[in-house]
Backbone bond lengths (Angstrom), bond angles and torsions (degrees), N, CA, C in turn:
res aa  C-N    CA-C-N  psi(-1)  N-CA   C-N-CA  omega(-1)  CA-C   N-CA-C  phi
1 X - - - 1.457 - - 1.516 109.20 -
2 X 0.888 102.53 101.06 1.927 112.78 -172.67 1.964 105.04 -87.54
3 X 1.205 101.34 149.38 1.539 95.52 -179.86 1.481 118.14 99.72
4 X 1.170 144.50 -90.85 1.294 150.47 174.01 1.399 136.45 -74.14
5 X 1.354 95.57 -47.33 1.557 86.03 166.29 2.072 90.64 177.64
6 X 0.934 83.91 147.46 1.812 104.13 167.78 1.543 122.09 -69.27
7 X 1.095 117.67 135.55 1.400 124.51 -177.35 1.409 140.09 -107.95
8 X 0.922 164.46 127.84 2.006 144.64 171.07 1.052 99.78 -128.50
9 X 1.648 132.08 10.71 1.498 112.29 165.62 1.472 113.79 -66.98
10 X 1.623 114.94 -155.84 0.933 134.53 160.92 1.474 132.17 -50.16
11 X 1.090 128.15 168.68 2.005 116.17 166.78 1.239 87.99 -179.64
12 X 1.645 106.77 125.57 1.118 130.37 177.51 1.558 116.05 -140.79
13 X 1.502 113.57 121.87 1.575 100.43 174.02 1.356 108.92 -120.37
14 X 1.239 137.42 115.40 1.616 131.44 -174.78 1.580 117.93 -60.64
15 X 0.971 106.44 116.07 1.556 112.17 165.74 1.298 132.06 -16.74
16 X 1.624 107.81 -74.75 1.508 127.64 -178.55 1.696 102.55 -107.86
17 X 1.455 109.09 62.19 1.970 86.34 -168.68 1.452 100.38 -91.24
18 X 1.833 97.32 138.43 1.205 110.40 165.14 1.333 158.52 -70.28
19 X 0.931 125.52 75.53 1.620 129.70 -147.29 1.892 122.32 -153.58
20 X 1.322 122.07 126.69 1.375 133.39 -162.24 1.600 104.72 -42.48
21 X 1.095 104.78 -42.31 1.945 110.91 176.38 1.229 124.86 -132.55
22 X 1.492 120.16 164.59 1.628 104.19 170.22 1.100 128.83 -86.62
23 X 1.759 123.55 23.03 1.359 132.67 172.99 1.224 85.32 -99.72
24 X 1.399 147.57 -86.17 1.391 143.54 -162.19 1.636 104.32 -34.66
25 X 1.029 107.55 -34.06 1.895 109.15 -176.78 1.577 107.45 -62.02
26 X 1.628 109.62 -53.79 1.314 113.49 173.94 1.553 120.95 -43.20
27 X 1.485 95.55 -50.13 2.141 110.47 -170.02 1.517 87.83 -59.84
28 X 1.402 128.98 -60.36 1.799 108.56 -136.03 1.448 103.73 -157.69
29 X 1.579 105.09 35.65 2.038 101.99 153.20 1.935 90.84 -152.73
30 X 1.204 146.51 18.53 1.141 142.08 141.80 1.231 126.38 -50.41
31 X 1.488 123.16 -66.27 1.337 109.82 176.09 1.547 125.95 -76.46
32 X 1.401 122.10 162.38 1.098 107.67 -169.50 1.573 125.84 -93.57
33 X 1.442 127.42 -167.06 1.829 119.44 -158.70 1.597 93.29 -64.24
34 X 1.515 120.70 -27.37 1.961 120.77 -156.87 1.542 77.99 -93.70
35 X 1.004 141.56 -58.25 1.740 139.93 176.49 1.644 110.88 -4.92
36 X 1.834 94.34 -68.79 1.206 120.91 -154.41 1.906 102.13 -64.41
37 X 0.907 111.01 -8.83 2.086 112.67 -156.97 1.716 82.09 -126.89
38 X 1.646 131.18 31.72 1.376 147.48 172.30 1.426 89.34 -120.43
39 X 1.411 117.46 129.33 1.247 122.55 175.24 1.324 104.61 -75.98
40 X 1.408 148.66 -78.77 1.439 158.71 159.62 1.898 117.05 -54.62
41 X 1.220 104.24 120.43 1.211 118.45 172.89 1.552 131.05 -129.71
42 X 0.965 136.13 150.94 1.552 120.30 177.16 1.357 117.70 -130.06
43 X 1.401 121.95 130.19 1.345 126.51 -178.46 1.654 106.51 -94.78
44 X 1.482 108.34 164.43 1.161 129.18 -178.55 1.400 103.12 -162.02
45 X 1.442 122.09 119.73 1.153 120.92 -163.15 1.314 135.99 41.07
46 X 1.352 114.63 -101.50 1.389 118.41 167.35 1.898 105.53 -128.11
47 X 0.895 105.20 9.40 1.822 120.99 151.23 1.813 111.69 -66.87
48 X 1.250 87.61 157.31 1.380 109.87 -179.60 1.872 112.16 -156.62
49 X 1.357 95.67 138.18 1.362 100.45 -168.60 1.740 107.71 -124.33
50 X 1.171 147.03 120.30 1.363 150.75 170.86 1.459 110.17 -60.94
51 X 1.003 115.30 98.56 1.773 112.00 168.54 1.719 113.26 -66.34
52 X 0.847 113.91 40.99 1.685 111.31 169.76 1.639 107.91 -2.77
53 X 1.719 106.92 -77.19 1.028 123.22 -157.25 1.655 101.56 -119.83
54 X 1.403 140.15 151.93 1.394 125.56 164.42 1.366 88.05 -74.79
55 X 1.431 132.06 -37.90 1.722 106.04 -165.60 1.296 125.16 -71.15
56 X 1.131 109.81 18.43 1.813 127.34 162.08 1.365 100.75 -68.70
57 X 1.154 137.39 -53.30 1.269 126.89 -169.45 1.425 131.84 -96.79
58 X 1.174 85.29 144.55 1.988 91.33 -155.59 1.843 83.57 -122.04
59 X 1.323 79.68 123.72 1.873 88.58 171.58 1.713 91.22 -87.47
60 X 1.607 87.58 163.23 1.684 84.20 177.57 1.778 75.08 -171.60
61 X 0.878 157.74 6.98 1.506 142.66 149.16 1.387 97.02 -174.28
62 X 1.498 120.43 106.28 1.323 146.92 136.42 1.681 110.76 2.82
63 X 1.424 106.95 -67.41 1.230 124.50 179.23 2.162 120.62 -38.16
64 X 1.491 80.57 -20.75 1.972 96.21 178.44 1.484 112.57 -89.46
65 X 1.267 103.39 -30.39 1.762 121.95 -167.67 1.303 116.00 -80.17
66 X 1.510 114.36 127.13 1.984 98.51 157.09 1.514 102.22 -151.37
67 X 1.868 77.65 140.87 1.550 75.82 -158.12 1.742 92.24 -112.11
68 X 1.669 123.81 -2.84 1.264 111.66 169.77 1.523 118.93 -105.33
69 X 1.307 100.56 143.38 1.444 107.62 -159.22 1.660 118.65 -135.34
70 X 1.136 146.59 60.04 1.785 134.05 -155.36 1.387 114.44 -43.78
71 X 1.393 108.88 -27.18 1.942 113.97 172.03 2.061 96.62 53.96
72 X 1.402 86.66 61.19 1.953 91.08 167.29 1.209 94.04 -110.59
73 X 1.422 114.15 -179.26 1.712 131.02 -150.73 1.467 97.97 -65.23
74 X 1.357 119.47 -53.76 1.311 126.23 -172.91 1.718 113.19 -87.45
75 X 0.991 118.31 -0.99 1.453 107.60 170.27 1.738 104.75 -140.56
76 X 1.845 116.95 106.15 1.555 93.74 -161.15 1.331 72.57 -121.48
77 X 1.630 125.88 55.23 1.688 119.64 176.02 1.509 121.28 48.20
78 X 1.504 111.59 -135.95 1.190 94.87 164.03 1.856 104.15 73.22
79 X 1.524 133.43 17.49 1.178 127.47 -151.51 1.289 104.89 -111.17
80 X 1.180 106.62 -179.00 1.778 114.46 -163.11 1.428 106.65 -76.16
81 X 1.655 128.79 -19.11 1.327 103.18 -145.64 1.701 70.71 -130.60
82 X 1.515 149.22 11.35 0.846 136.82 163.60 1.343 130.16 -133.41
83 X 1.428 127.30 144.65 1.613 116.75 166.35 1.340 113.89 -78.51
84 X 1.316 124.02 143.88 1.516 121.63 -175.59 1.566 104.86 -119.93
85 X 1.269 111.79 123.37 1.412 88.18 163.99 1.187 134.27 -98.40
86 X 1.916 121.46 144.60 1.487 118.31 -167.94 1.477 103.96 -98.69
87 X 0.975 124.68 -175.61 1.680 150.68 -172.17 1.296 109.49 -147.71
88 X 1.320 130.66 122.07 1.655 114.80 -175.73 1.505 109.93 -87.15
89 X 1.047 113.93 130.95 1.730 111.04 -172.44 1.453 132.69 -54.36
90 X 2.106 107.73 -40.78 1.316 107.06 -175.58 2.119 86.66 -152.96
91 X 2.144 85.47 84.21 1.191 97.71 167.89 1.618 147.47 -31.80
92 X 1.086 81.67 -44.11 1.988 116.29 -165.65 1.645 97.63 -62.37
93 X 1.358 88.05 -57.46 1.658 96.58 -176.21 1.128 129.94 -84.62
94 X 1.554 126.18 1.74 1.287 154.47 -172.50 1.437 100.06 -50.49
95 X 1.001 113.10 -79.16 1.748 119.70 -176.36 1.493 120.65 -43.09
96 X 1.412 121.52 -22.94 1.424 125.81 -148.38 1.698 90.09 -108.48
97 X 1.446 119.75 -57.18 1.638 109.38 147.00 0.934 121.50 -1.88
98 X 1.715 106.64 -93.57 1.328 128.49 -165.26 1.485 116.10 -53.87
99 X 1.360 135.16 6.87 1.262 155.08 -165.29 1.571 98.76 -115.82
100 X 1.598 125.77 -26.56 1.346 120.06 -175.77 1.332 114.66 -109.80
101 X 1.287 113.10 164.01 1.716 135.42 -155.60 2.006 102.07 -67.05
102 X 1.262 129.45 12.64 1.769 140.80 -155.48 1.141 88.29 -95.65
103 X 1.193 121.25 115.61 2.014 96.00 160.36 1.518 107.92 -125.79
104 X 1.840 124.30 6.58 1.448 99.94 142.33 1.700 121.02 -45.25
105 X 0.368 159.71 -167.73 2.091 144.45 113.73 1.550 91.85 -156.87
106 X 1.373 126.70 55.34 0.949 125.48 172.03 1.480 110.15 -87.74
107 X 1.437 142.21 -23.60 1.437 131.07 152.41 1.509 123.13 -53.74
108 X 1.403 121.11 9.86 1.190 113.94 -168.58 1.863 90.50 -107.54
109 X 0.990 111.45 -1.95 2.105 111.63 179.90 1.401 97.47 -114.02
110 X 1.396 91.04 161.64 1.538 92.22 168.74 1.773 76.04 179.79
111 X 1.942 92.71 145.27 1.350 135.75 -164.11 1.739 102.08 -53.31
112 X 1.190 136.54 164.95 1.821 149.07 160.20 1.699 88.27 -126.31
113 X 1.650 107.97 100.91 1.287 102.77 -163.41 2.087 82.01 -130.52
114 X 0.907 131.92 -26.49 1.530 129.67 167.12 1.308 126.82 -75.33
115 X 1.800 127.97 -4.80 0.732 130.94 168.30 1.741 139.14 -121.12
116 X 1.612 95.17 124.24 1.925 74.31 178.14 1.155 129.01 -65.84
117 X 1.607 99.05 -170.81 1.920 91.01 176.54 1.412 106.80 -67.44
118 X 1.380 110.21 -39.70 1.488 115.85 -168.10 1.637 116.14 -54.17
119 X 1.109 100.47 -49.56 1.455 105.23 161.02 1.549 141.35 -47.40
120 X 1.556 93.82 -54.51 1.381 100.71 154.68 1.340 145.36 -63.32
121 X 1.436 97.42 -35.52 1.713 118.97 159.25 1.941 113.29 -47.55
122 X 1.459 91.69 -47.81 1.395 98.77 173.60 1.537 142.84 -66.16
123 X 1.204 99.54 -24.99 1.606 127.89 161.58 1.317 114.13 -69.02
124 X 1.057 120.09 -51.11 1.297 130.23 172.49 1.712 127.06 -36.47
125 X 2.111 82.26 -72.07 1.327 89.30 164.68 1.727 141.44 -68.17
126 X 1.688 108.15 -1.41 1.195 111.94 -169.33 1.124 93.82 -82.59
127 X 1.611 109.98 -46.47 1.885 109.25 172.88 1.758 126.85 -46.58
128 X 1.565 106.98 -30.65 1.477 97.12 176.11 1.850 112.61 -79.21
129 X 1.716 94.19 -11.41 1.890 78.41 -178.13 1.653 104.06 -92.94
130 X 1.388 131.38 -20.06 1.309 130.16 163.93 1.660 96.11 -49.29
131 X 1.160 126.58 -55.57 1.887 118.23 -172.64 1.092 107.16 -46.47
132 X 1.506 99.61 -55.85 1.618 101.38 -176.48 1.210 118.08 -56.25
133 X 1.250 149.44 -42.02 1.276 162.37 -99.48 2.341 82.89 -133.80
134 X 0.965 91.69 -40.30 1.701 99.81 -176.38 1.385 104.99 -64.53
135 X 1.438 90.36 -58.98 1.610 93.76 -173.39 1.353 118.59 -69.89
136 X 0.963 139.22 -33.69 1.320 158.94 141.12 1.793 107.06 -20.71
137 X 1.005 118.35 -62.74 1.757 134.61 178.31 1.618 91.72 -70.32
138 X 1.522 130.99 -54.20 1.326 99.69 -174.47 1.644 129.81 -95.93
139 X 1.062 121.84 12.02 1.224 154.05 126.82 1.798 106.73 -16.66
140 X 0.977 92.65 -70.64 1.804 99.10 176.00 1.166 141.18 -106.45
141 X 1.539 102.85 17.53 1.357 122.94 -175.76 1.862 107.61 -125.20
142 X 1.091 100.51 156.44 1.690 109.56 174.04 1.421 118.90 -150.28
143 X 0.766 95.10 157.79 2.200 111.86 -171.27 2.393 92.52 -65.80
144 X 1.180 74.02 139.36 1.376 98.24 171.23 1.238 138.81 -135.11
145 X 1.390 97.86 84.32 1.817 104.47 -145.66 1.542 101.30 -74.85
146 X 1.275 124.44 66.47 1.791 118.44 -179.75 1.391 107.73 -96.33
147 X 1.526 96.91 -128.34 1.988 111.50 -173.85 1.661 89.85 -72.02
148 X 1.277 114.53 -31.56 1.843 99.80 -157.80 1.277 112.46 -131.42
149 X 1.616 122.25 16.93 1.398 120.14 -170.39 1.519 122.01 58.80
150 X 0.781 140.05 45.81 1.668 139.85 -168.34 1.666 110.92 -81.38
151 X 1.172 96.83 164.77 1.649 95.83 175.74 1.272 103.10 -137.34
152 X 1.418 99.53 96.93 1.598 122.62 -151.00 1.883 110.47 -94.38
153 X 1.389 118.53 117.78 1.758 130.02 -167.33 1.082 105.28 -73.54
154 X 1.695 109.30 98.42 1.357 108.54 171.25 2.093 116.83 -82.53
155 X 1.108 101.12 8.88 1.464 89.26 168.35 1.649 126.22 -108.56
156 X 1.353 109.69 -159.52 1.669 110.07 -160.12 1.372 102.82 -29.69
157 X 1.499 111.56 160.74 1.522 109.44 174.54 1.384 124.73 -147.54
158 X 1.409 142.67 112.99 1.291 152.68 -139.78 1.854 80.31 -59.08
159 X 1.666 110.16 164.60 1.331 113.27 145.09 1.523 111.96 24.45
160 X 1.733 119.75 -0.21 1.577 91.12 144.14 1.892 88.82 90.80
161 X 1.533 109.48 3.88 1.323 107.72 178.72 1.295 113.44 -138.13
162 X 1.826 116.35 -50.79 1.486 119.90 170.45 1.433 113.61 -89.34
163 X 1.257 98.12 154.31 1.747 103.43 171.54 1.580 107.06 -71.78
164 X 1.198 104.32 156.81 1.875 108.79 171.71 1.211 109.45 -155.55
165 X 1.514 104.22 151.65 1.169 122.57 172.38 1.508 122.95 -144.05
166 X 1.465 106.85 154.41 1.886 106.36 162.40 1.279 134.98 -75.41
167 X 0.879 132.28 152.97 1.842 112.71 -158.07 1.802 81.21 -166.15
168 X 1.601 86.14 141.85 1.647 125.59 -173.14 1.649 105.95 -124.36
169 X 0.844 105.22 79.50 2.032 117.00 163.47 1.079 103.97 -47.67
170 X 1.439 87.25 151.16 1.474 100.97 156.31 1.191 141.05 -62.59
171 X 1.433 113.88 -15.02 0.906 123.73 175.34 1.696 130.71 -90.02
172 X 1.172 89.80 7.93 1.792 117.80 -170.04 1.432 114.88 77.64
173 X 0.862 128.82 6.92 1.887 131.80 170.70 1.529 99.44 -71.56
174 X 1.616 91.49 179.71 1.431 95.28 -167.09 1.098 130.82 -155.82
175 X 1.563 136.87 48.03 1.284 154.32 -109.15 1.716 111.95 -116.45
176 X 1.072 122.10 147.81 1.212 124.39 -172.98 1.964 104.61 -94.57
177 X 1.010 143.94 91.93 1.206 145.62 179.99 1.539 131.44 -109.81
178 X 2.034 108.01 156.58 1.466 101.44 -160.85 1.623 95.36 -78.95
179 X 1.464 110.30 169.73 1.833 99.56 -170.33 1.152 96.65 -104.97
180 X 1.691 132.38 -2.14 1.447 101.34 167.96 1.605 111.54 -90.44
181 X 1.505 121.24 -32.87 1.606 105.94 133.62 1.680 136.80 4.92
182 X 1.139 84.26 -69.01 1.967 100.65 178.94 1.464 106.02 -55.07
183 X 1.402 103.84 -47.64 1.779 116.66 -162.71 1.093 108.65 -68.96
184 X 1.706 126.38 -59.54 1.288 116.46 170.98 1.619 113.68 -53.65
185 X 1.246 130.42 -49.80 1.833 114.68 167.55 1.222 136.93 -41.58
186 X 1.317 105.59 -24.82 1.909 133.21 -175.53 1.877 69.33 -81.04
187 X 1.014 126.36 -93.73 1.876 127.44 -152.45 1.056 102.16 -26.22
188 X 0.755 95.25 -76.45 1.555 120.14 -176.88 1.579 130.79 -49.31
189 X 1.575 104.83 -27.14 1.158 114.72 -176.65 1.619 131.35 44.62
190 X 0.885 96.71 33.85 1.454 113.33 159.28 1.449 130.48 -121.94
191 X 1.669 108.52 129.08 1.438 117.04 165.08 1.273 133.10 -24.67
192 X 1.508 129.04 132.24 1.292 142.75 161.42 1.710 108.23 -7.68
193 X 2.197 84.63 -75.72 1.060 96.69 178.54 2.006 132.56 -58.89
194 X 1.120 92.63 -4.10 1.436 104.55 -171.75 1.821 121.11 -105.17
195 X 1.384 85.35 -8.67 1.545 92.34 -177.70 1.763 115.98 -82.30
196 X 1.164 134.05 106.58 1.418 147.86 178.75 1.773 87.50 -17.56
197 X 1.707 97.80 147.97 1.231 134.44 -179.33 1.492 108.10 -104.03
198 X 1.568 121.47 -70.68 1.099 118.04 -161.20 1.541 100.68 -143.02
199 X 1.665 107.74 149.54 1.501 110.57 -175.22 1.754 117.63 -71.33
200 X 1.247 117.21 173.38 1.338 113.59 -169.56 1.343 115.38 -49.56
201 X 1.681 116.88 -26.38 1.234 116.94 -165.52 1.763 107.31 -115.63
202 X 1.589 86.44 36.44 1.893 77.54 160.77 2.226 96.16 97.31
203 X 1.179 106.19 -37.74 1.993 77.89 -160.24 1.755 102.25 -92.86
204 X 1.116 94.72 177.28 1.472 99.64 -171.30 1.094 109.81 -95.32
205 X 1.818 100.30 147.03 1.480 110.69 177.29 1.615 138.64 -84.45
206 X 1.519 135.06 126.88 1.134 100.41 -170.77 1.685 88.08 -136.81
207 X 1.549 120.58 178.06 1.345 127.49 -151.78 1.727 85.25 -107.33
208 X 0.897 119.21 121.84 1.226 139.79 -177.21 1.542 101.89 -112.19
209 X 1.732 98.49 145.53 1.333 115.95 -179.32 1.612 111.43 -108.23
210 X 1.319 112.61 124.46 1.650 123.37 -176.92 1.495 108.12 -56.26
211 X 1.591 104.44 -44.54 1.406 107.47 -163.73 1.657 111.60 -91.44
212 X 1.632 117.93 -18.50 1.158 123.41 137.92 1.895 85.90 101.03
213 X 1.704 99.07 24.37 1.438 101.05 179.85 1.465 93.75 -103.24
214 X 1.438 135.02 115.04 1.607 126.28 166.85 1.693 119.50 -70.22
215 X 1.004 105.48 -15.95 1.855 98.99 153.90 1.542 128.45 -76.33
216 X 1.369 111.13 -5.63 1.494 119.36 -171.21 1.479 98.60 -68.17
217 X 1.021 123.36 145.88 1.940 123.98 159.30 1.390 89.85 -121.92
218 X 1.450 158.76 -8.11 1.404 146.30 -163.72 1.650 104.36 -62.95
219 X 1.612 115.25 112.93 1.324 97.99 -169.20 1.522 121.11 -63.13
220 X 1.456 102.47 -29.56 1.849 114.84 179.78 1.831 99.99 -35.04
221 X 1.409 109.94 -28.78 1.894 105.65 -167.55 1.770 102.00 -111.82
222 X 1.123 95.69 27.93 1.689 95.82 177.32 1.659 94.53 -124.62
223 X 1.464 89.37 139.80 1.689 108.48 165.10 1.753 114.97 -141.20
224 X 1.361 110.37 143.60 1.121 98.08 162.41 1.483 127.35 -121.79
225 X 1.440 104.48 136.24 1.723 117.09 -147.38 1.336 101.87 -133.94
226 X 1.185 112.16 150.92 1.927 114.20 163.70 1.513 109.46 -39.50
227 X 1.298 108.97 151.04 1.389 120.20 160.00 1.738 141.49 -29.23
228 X 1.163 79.86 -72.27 1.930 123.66 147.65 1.786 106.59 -15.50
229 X 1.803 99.40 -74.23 1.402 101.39 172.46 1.076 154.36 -42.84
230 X 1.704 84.86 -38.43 1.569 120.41 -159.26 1.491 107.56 -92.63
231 X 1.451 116.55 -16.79 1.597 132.83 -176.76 1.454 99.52 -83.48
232 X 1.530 120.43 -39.80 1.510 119.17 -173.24 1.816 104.99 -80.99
233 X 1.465 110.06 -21.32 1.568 99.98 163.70 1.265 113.42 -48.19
234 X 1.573 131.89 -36.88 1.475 129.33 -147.41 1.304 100.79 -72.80
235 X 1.289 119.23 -22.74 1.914 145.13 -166.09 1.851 72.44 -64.03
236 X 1.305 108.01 -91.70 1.552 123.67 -155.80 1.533 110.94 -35.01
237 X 1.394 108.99 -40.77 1.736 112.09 169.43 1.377 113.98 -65.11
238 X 1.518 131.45 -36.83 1.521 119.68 -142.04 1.872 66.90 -97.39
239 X 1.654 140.11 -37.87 1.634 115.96 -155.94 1.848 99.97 -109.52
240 X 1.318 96.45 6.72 2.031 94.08 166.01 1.410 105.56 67.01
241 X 1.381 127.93 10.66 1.171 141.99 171.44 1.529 132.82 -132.84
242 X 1.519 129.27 123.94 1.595 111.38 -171.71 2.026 106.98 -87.26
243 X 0.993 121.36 98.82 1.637 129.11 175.93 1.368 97.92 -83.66
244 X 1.806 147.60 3.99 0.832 115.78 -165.96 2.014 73.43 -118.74
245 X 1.353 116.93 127.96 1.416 120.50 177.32 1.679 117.43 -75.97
246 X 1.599 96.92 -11.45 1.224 105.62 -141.88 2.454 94.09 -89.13
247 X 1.388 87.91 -26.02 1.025 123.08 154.47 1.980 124.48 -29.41
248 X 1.418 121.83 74.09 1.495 118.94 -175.12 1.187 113.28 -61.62
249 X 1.534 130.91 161.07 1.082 155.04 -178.30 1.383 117.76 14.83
250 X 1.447 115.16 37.73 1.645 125.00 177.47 1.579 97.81 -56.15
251 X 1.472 99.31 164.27 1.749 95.01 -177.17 1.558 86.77 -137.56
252 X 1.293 140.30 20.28 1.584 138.21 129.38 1.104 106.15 -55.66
């Protein structure tokens, strides 16, 4: 597939496909049964391509690609001189359709007409480094069936107290970080760079542990709170009791 982007999914074109026109043929008997359980697909004519992965596709001239589409009765894309890419509209139920005697099923697509490739490419990939980033955290962590359930970091460990790790951004930097740190960002899904600094009124924020275990990464026992707060937790660890009421979701 020259032009838009490269492929290793599936490609299937049916022989005898059944259907009132050859635009309806394009929308919803082109790709094939493993196609259909692919969330994103792209037509080209009466081709069909499986997006397995977005990192299959390698733009390499714009000029091949289209990614906006209105998908009205008479124009459902799908055209000779472009790949389009689809989005399946109502995933879940995708399969159970495709099991019945309908073969409009053109309400079941609908157009990715606000986004570029680049964009989309980018989404994609932020999702494979959150996987990574999981697997990676549970890799070195294990269940800790005590007073509070923790999911306690059995690897390297700062000062002999926090867990740590090396970590590769996306952005290509390359930072040495604490891993229950990591965990609340994995939840949360938000960037290093994106995670709040300081509270409305000026002090700094830091990720505080509920259970007041610093090996824990379990995000359920991570919060992030002013400084301030997080210093009067140390009270609740060194006397095994929380006396300060004022104190949220302590688990002393």
């Amino acid at each position: 597939m020259a032009g838009c982007f490269k492929n290793i999914g599936t490609w299937d074109i049916p022989p005898q496909p059944y259907s009132p026109s050859q635009y309806e043929w394009n929308i919803t008997s082109a790709c094939s049964y493993e196609c259909r359980k692919i969330k994103l697909f792209a037509l080209k004519a009466n081709r069909c391509a499986c997006l397995n992965s977005l990192r299959n596709m390698v733009v390499t001239k714009m000029d091949n690609c289209k990614m906006v589409c209105n998908g009205s009765e008479r124009d459902p894309c799908g055209d000779a001189k472009y790949y389009t890419v689809y989005e399946q509209k109502d995933f879940e139920n995708f399969q159970k359709v495709e099991n019945g005697t309908t073969y409009n099923r053109r309400p079941e697509f609908k157009w990715i007409i606000n986004e570029t490739f680049t964009e989309i490419s980018s989404k994609n990939n932020m999702e494979s480094f959150w996987n990574a980033l999981a697997l990676a955290l549970s890799k070195k962590s294990e269940k800790n069936y005590g007073n509070y359930d923790c999911t306690v970091w059995v690897g390297a460990l700062e000062h002999g107290v926090y867990g740590k790790k090396v970590m590769n951004w996306p952005d290509g930097t390359r930072t040495l970080e604490r891993a229950h740190r990591l965990s609340y960002m994995l939840d949360k899904r938000i960037l290093k760079e994106n995670l709040p600094r300081f509270s409305p009124n000026g002090d700094p924020l830091d990720i505080s542990h509920l259970c007041h275990n610093p090996k824990c990464i379990k995000p359920e026992h991570l919060i992030l709170e002013s400084h301030s707060i997080n210093i009067e937790r140390i009270f609740c660890r060194r006397t095994k009791q929380c006396t300060n009421n004022h104190l949220p979701c302590c688990l002393i």
